[in-house]
C-alpha positions in Angstrom: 17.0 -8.8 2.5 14.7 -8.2 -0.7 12.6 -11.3 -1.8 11.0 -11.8 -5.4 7.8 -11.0 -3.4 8.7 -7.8 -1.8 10.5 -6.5 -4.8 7.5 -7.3 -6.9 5.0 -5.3 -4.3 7.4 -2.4 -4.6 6.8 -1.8 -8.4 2.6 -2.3 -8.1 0.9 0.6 -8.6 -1.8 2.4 -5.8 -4.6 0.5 -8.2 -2.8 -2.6 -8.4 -1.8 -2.6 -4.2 -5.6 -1.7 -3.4 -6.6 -5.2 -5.2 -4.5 -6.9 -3.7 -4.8 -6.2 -0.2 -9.0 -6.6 -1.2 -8.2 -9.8 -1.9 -6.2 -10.7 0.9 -9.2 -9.4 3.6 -11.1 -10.9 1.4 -9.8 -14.5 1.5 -9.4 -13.6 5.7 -12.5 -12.9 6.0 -13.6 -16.1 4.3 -11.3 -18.2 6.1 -13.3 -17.0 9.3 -16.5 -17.5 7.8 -17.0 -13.3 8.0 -19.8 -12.8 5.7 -18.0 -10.2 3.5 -19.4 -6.3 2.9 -17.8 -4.2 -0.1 -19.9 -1.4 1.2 -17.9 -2.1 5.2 -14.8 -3.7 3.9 -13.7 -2.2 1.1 -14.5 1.3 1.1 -11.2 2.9 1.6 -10.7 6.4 -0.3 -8.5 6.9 -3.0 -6.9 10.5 -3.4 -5.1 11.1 -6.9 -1.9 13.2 -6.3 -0.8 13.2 -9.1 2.9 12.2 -10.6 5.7 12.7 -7.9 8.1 15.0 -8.2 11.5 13.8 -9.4 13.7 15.3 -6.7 11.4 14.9 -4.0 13.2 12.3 -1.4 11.7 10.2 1.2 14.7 9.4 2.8 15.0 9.8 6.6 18.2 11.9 6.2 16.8 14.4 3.4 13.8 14.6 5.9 15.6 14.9 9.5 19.0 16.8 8.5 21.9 15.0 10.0 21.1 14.5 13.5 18.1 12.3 12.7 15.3 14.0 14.5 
Protein backbone atom coordinates (compact mmCIF):
# COMPACT_ATOMS: atom_id res chain seq x y z
CA UNK A 1 0.00 0.00 0.00
CA UNK A 2 1.39 3.53 -1.35
CA UNK A 3 1.36 6.40 1.28
CA UNK A 4 1.49 10.30 0.39
CA UNK A 5 5.06 9.80 1.69
CA UNK A 6 6.23 7.08 -0.55
CA UNK A 7 4.51 8.30 -3.47
CA UNK A 8 6.05 11.63 -3.03
CA UNK A 9 9.82 10.00 -2.69
CA UNK A 10 9.05 8.22 -5.85
CA UNK A 11 8.74 11.48 -8.03
CA UNK A 12 12.16 13.32 -6.28
CA UNK A 13 14.76 13.58 -8.44
CA UNK A 14 18.61 11.95 -7.73
CA UNK A 15 19.49 15.75 -6.51
CA UNK A 16 16.48 16.12 -4.57
CA UNK A 17 16.80 12.21 -2.82
CA UNK A 18 20.61 13.00 -2.13
CA UNK A 19 19.31 16.07 0.18
CA UNK A 20 17.19 14.41 1.76
CA UNK A 21 18.84 11.40 2.96
CA UNK A 22 21.84 14.24 4.01
CA UNK A 23 19.47 15.58 6.09
CA UNK A 24 18.15 12.56 7.63
CA UNK A 25 22.00 11.30 8.70
CA UNK A 26 22.35 14.45 9.44
CA UNK A 27 19.59 14.97 12.11
CA UNK A 28 20.90 11.00 13.24
CA UNK A 29 23.87 11.98 13.77
CA UNK A 30 22.77 14.90 15.88
CA UNK A 31 20.42 13.03 17.80
CA UNK A 32 23.56 10.87 19.00
CA UNK A 33 25.62 13.75 19.61
CA UNK A 34 28.02 12.46 16.38
CA UNK A 35 29.94 15.45 15.64
CA UNK A 36 29.06 15.68 11.97
CA UNK A 37 31.86 15.54 8.81
CA UNK A 38 30.65 16.62 5.20
CA UNK A 39 34.05 15.62 4.08
CA UNK A 40 33.14 11.65 6.04
CA UNK A 41 29.53 11.79 5.82
CA UNK A 42 28.44 13.07 2.90
CA UNK A 43 30.76 12.42 0.27
CA UNK A 44 28.92 9.95 -1.76
CA UNK A 45 29.54 10.18 -5.72
CA UNK A 46 27.18 11.18 -8.12
CA UNK A 47 27.39 9.69 -11.73
CA UNK A 48 25.17 11.52 -14.43
CA UNK A 49 23.67 8.87 -16.85
CA UNK A 50 21.88 10.74 -18.56
CA UNK A 51 17.91 10.63 -19.54
CA UNK A 52 16.57 6.91 -19.43
CA UNK A 53 15.49 5.37 -22.19
CA UNK A 54 11.78 5.10 -22.78
CA UNK A 55 11.40 1.44 -23.37
CA UNK A 56 13.91 0.36 -21.11
CA UNK A 57 11.97 -1.76 -18.24
CA UNK A 58 12.98 -2.52 -14.76
CA UNK A 59 10.59 -5.03 -14.19
CA UNK A 60 11.50 -8.40 -12.84
CA UNK A 61 9.65 -10.21 -15.69
CA UNK A 62 11.28 -8.06 -18.67
CA UNK A 63 14.63 -8.87 -16.77
CA UNK A 64 14.25 -12.76 -15.79
CA UNK A 65 11.95 -14.07 -18.83
CA UNK A 66 9.14 -16.06 -17.51
CA UNK A 67 10.52 -18.46 -15.16
CA UNK A 68 11.83 -15.70 -12.82
CA UNK A 69 15.49 -16.47 -12.52
Amino acid sequence: MHTQESDRLLHLTLSELRELIRREVEAALNRKHIPVEDDEVFSLPLIDVGEWNDTLSLRREDMYGDDGR
